[in-house]
N, C-alpha and C positions, 0 to 999 in steps of 0.2 A: 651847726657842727656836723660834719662829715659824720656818719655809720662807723666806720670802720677808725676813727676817732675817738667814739664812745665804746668800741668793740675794745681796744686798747687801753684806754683805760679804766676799764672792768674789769679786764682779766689782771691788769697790774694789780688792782689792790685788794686781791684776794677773795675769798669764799666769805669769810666776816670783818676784812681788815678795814683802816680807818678810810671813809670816802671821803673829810675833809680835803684836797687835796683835788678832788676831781671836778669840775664844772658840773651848773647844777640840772644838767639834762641828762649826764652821764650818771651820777648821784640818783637820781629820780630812778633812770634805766638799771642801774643795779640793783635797789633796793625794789623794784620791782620784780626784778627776776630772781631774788634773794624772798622773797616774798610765794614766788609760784613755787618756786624748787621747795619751799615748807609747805605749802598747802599739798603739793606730789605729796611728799612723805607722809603728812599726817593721813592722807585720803589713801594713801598704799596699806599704810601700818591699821587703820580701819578697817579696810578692804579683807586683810588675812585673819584678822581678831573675828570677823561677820563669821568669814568662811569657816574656819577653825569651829566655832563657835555650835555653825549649822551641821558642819562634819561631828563633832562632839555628839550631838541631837539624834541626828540619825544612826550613828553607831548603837548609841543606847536603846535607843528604840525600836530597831528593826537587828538587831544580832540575837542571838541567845545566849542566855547564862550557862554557860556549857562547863561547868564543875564537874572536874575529874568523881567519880562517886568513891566512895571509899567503901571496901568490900573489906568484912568481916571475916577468917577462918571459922569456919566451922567446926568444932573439932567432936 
């Protein structure tokens, strides 16, 4: 089966729609690339929870507690 075969019928049957219907090299091909495009996500959505996480870290720990002081009148 032609590339551009399996290109076409990937893109017909959507982001999660039913692959019965497709042959099963194009099947295989989709759920393959249905497969990477989640593993991108989950390794992206990780990636900014790390960062986040390390930024968090270092704010705490290298900024100061810099509270306005509260001044008393004297009277």
């Amino acid at each position: 089966m032609p590339i551009g075969e399996i290109r076409e019928a990937v893109s017909g049957a959507g982001a999660m729609g039913d692959l019965s219907f497709i042959p099963s090299r194009a099947r295989f091909a989709a759920k393959a690339a249905q497969g990477a495009s989640m593993l991108s996500l989950i390794s992206g959505i990780l990636i900014i929870c790390v960062v986040g996480a390390l930024c968090f870290w270092a704010i705490d720990r290298f900024v100061n507690e810099s509270r306005p002081a509260i001044r008393r009148r004297s009277t």
